[in-house]
Backbone as XML, in Angstrom:
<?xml version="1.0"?>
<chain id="A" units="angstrom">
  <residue number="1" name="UNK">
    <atom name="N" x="0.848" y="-1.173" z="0.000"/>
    <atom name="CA" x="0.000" y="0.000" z="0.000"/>
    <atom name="C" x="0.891" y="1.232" z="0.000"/>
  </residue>
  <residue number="2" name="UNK">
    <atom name="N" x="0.788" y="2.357" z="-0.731"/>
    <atom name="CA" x="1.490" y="2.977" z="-1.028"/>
    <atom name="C" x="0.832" y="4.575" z="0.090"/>
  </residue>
  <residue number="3" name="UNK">
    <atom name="N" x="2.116" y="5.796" z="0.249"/>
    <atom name="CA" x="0.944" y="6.641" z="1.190"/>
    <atom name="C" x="-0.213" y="7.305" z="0.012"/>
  </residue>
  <residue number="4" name="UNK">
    <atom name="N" x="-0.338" y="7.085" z="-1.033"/>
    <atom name="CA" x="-1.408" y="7.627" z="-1.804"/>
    <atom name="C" x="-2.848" y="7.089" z="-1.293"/>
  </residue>
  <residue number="5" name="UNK">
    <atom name="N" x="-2.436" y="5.655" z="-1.334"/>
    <atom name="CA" x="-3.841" y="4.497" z="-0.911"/>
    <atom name="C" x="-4.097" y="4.924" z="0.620"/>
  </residue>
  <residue number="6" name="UNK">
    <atom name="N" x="-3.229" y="4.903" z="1.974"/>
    <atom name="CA" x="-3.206" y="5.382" z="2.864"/>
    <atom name="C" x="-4.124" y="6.716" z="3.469"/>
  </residue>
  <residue number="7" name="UNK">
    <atom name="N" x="-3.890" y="7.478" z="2.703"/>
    <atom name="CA" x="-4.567" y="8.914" z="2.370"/>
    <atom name="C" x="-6.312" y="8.788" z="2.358"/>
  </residue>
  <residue number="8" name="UNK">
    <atom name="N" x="-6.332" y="7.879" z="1.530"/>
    <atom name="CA" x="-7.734" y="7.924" z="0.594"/>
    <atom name="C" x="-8.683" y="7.085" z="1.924"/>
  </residue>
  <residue number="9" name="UNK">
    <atom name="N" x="-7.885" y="6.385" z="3.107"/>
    <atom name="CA" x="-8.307" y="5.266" z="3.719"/>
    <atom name="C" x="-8.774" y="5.812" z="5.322"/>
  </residue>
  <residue number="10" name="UNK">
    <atom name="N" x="-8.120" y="7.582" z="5.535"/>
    <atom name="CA" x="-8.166" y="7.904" z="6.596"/>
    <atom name="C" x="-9.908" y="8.217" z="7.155"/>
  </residue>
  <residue number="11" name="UNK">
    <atom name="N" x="-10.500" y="8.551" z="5.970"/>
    <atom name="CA" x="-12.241" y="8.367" z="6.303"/>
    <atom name="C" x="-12.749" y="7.100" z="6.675"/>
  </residue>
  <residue number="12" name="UNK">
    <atom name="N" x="-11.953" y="6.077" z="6.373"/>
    <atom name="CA" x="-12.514" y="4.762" z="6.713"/>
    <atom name="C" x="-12.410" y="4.231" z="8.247"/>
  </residue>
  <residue number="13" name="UNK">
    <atom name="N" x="-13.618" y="4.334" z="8.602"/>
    <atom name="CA" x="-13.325" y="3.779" z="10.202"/>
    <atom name="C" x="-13.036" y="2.807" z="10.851"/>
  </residue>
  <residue number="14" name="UNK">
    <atom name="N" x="-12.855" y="1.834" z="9.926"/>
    <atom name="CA" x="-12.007" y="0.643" z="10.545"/>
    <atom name="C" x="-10.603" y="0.765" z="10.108"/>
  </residue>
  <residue number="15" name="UNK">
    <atom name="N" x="-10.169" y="1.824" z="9.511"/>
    <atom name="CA" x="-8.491" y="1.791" z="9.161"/>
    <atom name="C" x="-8.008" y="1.991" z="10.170"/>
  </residue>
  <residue number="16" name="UNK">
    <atom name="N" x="-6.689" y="1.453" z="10.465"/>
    <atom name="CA" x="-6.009" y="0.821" z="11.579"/>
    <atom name="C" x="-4.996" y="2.353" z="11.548"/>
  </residue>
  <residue number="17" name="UNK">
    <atom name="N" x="-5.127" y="3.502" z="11.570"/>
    <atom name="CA" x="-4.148" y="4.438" z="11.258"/>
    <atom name="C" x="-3.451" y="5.145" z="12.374"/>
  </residue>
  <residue number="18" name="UNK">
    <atom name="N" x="-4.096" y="4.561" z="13.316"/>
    <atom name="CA" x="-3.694" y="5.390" z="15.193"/>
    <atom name="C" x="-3.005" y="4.864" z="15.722"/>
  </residue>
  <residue number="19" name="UNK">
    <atom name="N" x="-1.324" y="5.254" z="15.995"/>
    <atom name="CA" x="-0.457" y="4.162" z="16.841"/>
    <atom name="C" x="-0.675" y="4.065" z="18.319"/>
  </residue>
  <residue number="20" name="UNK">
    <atom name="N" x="-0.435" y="3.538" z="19.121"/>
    <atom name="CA" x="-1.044" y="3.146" z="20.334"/>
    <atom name="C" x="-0.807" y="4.679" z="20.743"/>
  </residue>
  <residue number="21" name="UNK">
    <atom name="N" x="0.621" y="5.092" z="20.891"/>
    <atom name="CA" x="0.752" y="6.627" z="21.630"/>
    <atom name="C" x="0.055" y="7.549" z="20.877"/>
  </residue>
  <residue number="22" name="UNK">
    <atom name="N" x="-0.323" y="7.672" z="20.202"/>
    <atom name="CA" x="-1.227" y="8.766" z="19.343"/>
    <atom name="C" x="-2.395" y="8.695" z="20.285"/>
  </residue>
  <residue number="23" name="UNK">
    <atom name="N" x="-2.862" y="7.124" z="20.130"/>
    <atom name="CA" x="-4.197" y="6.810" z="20.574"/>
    <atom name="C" x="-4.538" y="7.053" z="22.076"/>
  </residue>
  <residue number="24" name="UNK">
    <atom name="N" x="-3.350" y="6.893" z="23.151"/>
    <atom name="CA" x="-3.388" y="7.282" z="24.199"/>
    <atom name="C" x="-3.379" y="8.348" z="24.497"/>
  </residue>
  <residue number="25" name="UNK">
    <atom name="N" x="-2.771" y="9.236" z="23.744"/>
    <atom name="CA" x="-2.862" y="10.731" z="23.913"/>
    <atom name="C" x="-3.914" y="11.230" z="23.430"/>
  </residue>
  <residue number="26" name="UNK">
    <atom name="N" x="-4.739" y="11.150" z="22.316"/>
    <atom name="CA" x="-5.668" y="11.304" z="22.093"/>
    <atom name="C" x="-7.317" y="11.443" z="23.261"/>
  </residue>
  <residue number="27" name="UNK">
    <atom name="N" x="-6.843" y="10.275" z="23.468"/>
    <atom name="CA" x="-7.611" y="9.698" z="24.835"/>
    <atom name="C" x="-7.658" y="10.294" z="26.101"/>
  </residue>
  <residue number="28" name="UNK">
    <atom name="N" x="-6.673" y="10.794" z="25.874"/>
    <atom name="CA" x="-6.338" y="11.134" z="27.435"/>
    <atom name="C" x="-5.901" y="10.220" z="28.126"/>
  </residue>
  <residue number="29" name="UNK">
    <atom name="N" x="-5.562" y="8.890" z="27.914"/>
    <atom name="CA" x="-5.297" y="8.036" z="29.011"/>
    <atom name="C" x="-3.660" y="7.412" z="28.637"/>
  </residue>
  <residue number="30" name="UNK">
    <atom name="N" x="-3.843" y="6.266" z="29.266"/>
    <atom name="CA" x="-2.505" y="5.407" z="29.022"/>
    <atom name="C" x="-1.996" y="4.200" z="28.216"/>
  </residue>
  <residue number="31" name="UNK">
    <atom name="N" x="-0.992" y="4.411" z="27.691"/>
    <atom name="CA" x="-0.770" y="3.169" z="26.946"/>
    <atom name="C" x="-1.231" y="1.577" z="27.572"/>
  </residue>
  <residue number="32" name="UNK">
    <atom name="N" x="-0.992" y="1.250" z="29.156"/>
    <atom name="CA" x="-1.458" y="0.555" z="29.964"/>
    <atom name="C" x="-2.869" y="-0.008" z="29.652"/>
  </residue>
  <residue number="33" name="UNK">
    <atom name="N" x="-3.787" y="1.323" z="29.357"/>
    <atom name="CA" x="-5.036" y="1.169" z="29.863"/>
    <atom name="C" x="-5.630" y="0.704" z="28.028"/>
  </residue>
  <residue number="34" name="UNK">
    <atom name="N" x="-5.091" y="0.771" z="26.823"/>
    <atom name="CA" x="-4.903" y="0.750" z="26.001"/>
    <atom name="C" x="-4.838" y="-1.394" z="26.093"/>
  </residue>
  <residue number="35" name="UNK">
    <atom name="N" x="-3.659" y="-1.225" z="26.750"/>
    <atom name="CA" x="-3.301" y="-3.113" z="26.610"/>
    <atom name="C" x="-4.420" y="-3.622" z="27.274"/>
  </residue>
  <residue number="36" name="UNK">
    <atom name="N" x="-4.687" y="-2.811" z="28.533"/>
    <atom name="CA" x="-5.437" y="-3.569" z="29.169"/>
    <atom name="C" x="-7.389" y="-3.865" z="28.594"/>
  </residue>
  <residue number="37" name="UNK">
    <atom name="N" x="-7.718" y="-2.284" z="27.931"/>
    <atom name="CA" x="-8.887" y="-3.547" z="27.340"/>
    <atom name="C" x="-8.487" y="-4.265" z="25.993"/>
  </residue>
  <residue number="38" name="UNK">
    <atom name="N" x="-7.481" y="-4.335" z="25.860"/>
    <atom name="CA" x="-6.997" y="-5.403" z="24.560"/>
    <atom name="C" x="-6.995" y="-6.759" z="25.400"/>
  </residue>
  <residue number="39" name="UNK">
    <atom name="N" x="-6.563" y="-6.852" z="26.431"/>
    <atom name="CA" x="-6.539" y="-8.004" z="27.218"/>
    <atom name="C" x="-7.733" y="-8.476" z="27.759"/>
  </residue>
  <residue number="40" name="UNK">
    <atom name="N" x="-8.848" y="-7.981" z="27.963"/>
    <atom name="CA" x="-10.077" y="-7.947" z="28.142"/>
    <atom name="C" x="-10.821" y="-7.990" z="26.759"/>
  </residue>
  <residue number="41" name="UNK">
    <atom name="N" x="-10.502" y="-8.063" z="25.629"/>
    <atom name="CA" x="-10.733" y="-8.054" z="24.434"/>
    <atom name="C" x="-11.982" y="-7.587" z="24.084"/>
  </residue>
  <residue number="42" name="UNK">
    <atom name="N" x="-11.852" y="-6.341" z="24.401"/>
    <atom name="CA" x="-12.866" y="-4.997" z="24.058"/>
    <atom name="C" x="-12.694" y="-4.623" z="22.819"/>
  </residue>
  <residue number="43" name="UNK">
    <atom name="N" x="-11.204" y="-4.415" z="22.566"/>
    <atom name="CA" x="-10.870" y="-4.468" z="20.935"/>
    <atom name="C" x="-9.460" y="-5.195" z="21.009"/>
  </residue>
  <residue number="44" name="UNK">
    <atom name="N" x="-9.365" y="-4.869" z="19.848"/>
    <atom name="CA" x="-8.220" y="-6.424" z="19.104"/>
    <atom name="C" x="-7.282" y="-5.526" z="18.141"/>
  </residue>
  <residue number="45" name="UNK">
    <atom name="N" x="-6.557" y="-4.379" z="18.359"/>
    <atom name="CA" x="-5.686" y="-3.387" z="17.620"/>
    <atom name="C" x="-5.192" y="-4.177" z="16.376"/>
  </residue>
  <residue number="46" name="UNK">
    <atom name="N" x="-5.156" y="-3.876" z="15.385"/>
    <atom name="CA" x="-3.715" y="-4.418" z="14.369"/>
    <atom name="C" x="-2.746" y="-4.244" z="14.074"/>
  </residue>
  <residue number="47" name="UNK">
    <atom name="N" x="-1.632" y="-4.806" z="14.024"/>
    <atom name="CA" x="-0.254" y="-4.976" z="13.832"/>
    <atom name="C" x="0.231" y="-4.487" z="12.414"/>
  </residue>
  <residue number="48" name="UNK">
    <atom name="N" x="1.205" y="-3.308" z="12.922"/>
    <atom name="CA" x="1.624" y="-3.303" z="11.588"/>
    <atom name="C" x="3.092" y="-4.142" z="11.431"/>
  </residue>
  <residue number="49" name="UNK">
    <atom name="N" x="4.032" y="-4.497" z="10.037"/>
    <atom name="CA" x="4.744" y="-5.237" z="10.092"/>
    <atom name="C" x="5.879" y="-5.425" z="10.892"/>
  </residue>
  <residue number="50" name="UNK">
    <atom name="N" x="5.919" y="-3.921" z="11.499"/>
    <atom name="CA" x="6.895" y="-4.147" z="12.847"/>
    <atom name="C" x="6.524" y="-4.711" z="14.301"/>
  </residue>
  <residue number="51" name="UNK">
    <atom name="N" x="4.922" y="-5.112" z="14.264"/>
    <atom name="CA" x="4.559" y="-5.677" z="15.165"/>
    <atom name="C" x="3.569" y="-4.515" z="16.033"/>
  </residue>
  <residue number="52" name="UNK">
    <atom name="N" x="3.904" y="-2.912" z="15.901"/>
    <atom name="CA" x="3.173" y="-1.981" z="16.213"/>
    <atom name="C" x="1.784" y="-2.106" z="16.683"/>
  </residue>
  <residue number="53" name="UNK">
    <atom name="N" x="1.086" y="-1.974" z="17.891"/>
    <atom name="CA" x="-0.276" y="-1.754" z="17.414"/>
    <atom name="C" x="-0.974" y="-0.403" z="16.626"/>
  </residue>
  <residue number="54" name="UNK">
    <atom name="N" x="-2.025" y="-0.500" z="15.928"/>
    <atom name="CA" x="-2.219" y="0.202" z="15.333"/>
    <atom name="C" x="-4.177" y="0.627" z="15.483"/>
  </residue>
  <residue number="55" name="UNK">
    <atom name="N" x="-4.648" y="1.584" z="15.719"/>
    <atom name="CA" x="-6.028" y="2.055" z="16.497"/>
    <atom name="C" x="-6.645" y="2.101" z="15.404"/>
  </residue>
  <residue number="56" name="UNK">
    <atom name="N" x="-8.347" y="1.788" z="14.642"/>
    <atom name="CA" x="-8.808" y="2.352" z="14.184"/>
    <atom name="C" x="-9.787" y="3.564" z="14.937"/>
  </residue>
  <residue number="57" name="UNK">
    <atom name="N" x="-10.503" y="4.571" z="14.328"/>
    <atom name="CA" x="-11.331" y="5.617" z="14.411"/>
    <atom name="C" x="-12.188" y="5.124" z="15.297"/>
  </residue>
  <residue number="58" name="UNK">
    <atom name="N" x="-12.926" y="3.890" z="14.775"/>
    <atom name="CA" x="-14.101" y="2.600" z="15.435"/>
    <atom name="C" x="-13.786" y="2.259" z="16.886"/>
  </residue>
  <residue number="59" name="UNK">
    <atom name="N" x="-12.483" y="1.754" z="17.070"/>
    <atom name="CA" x="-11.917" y="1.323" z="18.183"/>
    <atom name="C" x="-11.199" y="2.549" z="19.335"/>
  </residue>
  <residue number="60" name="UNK">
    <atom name="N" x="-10.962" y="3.526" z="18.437"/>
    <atom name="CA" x="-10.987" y="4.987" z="19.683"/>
    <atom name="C" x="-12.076" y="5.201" z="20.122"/>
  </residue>
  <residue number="61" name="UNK">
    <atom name="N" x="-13.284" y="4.918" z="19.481"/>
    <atom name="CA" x="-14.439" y="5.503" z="19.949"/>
    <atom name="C" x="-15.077" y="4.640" z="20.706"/>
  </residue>
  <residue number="62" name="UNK">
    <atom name="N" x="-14.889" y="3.291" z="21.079"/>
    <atom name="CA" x="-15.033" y="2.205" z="21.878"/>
    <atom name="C" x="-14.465" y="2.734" z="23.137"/>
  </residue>
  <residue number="63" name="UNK">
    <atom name="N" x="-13.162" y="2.293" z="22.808"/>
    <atom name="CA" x="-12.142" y="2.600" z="23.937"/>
    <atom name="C" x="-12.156" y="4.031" z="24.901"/>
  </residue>
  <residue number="64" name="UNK">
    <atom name="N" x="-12.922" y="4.993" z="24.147"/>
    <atom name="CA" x="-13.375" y="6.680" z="24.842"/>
    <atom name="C" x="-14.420" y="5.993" z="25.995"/>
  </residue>
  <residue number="65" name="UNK">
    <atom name="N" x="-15.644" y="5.243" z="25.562"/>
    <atom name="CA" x="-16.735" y="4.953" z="25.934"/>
    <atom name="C" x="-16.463" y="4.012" z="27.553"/>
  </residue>
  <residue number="66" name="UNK">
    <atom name="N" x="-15.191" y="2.953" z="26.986"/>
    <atom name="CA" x="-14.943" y="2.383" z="28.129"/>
    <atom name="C" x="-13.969" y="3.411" z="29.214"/>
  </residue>
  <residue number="67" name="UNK">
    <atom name="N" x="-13.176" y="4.149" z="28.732"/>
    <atom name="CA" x="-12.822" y="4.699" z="29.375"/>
    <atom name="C" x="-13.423" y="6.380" z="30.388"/>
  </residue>
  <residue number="68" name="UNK">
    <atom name="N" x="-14.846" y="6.459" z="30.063"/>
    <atom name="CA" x="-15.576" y="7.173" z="30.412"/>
    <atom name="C" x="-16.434" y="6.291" z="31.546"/>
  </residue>
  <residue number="69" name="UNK">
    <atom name="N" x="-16.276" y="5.096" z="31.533"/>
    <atom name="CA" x="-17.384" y="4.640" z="32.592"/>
    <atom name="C" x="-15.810" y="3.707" z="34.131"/>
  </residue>
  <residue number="70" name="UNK">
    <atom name="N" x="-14.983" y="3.441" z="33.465"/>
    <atom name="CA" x="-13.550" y="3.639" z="34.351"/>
    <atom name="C" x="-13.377" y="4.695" z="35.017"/>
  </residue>
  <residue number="71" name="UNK">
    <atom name="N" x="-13.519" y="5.963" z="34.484"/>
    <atom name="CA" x="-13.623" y="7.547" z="35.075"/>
    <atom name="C" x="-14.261" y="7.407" z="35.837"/>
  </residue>
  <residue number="72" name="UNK">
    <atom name="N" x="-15.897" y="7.015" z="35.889"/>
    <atom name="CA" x="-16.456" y="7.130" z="36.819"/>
    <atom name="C" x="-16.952" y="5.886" z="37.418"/>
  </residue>
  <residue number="73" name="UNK">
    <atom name="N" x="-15.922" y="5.258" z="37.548"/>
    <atom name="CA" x="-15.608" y="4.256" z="39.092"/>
    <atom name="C" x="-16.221" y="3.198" z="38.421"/>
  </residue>
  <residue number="74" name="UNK">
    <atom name="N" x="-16.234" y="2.486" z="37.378"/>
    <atom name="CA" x="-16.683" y="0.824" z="36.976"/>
    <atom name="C" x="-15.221" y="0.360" z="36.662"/>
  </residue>
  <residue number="75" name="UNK">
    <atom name="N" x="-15.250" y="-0.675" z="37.382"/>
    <atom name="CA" x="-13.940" y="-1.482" z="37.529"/>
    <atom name="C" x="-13.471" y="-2.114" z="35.890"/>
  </residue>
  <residue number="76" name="UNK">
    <atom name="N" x="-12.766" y="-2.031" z="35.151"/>
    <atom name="CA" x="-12.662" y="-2.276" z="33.584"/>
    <atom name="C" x="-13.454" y="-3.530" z="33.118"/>
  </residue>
  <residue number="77" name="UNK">
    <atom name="N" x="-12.981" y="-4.476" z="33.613"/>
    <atom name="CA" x="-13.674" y="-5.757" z="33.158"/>
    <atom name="C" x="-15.082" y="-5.264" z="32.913"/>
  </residue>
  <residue number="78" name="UNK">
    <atom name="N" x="-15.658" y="-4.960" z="33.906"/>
    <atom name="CA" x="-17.443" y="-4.810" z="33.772"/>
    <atom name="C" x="-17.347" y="-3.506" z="32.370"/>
  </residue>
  <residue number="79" name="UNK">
    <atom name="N" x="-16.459" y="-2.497" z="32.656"/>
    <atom name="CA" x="-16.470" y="-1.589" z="31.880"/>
    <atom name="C" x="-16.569" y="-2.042" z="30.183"/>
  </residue>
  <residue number="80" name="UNK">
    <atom name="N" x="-15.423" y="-2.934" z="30.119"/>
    <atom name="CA" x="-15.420" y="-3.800" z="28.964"/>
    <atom name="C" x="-16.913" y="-4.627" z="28.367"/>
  </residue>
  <residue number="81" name="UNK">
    <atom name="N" x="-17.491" y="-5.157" z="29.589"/>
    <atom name="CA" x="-18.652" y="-5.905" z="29.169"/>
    <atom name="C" x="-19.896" y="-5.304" z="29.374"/>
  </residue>
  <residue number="82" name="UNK">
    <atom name="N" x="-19.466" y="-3.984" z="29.710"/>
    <atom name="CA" x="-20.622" y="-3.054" z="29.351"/>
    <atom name="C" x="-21.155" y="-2.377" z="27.613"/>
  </residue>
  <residue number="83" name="UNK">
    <atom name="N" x="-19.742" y="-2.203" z="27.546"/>
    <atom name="CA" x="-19.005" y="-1.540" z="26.290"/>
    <atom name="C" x="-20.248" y="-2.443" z="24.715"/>
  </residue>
  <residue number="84" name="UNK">
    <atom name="N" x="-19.234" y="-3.779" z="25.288"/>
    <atom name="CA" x="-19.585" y="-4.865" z="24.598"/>
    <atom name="C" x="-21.125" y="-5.065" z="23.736"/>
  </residue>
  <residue number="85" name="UNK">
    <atom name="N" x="-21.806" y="-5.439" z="25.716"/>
    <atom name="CA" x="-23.438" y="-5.301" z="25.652"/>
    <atom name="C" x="-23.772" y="-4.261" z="24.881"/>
  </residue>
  <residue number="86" name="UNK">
    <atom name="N" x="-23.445" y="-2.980" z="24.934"/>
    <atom name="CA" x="-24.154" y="-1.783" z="24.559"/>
    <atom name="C" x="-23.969" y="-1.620" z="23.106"/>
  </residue>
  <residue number="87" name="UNK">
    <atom name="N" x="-23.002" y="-2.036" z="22.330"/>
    <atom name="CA" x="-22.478" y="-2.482" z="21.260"/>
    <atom name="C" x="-23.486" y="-3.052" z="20.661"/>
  </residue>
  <residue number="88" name="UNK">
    <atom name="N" x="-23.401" y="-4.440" z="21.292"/>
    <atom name="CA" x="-24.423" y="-5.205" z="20.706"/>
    <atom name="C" x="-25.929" y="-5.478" z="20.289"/>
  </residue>
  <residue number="89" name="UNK">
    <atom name="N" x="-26.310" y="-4.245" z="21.518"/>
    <atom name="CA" x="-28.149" y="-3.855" z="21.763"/>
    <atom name="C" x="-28.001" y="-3.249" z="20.727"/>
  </residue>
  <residue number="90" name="UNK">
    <atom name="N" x="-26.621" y="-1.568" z="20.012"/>
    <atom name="CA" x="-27.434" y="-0.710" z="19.137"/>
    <atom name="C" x="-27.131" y="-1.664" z="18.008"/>
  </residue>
  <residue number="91" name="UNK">
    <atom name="N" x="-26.339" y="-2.450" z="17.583"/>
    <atom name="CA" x="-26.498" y="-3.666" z="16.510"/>
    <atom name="C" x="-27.548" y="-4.325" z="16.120"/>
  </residue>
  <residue number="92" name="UNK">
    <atom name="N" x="-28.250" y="-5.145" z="17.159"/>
    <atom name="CA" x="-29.695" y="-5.068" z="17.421"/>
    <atom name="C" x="-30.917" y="-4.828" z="17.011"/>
  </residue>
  <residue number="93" name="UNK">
    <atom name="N" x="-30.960" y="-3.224" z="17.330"/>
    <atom name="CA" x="-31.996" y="-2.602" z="17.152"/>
    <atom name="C" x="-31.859" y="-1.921" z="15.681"/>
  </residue>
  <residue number="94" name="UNK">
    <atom name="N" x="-30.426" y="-1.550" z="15.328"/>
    <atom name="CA" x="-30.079" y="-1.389" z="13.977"/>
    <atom name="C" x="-30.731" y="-2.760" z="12.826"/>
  </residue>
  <residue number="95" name="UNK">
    <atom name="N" x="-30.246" y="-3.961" z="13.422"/>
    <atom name="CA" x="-31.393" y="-4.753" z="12.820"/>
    <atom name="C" x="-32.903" y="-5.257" z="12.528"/>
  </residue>
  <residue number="96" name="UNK">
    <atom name="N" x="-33.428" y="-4.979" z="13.799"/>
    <atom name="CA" x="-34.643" y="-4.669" z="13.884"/>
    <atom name="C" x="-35.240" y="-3.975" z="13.454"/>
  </residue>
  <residue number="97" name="UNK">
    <atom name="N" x="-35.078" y="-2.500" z="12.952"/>
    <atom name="CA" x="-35.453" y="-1.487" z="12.009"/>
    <atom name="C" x="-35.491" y="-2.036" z="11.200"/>
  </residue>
  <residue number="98" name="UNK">
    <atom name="N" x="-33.719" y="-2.231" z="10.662"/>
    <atom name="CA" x="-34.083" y="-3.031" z="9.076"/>
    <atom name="C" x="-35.064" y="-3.808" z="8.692"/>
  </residue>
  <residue number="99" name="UNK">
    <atom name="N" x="-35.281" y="-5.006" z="9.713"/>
    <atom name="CA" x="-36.679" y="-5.901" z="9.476"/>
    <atom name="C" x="-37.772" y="-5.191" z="8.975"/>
  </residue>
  <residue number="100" name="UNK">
    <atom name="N" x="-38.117" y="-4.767" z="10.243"/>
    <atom name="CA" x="-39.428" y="-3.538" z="9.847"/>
    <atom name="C" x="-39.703" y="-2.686" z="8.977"/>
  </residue>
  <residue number="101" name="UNK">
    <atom name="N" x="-38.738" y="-2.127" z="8.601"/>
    <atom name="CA" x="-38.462" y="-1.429" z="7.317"/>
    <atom name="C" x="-39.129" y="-2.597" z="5.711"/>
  </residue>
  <residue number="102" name="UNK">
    <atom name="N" x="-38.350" y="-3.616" z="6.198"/>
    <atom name="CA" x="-38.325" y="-4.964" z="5.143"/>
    <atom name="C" x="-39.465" y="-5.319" z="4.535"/>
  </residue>
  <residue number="103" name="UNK">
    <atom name="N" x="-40.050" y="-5.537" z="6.176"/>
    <atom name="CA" x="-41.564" y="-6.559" z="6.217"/>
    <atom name="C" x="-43.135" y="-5.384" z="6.363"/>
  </residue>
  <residue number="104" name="UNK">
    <atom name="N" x="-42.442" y="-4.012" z="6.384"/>
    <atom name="CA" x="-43.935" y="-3.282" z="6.442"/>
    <atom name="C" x="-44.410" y="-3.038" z="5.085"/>
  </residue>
  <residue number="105" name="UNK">
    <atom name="N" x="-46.317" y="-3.081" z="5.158"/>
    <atom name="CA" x="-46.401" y="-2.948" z="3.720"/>
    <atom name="C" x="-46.881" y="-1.681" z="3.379"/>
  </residue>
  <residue number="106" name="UNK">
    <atom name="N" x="-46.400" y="-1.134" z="1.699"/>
    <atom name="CA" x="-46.505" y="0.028" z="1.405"/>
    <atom name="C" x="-47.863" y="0.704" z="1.906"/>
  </residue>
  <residue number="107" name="UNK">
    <atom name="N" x="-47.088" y="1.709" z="1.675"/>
    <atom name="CA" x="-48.584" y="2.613" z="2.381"/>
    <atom name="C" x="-49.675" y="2.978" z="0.749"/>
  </residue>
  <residue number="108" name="UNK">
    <atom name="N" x="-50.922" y="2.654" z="0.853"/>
    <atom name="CA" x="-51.587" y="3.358" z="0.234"/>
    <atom name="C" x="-52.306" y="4.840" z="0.463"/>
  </residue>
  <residue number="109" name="UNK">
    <atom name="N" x="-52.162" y="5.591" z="-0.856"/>
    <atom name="CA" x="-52.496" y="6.890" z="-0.855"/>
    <atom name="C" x="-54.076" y="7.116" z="-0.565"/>
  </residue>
  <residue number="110" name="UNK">
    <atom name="N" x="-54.443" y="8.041" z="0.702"/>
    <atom name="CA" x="-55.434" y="7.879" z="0.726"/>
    <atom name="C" x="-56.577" y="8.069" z="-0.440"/>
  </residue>
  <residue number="111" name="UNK">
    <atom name="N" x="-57.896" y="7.436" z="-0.336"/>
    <atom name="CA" x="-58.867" y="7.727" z="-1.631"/>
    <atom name="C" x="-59.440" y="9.106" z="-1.123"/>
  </residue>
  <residue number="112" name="UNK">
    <atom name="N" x="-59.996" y="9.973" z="-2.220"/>
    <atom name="CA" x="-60.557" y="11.411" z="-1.938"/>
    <atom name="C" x="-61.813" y="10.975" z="-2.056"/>
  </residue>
</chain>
């Protein structure tokens, strides 16, 4: 991948473009706290070929969320499987629309 392709990829929110210290600073927090919900596998960073981790946009904005409920006193683990759950409900309900959306039938125009 060349930095031209790179460039074109920074709107994409799963691009892996945030090195851990970027991402911690960004954050406000710590590289530590960074491993640690990786170790709790809240997110799963990617490696670049030097072994680097590397943040997407997606996964800062996870990692803000867990680290906003750590701030205010939830011990990480739960923080993590809060994260998770809450993840997964707006996934969910994002599907559930879709259904409904799917399965409702057109509306007819009323008769005059």
């Amino acid at each position: 991948m060349t930095a031209d392709d790179s460039f074109g990829r920074l709107d994409d929110d799963d691009y892996p473009a945030c090195t851990m210290g970027r991402a911690a600073e960004m954050l406000n927090t710590t590289q530590g706290f960074l491993r640690a919900i990786g170790e709790a596998r809240l997110i799963t960073p990617l490696r670049s070929a030097g072994g680097h981790r590397r943040y997407s946009r997606y996964q800062l904005r996870v990692a803000a969320r867990a680290r906003e409920l750590v701030d205010g006193g939830t011990p990480i683990e739960a923080a993590c499987r809060i994260v998770i759950l809450e993840d997964q409900l707006e996934e969910a309900q994002r599907i559930n629309a879709e259904h409904h959306r799917d399965t409702e039938p057109p509306s007819t125009p009323a008769s005059a």
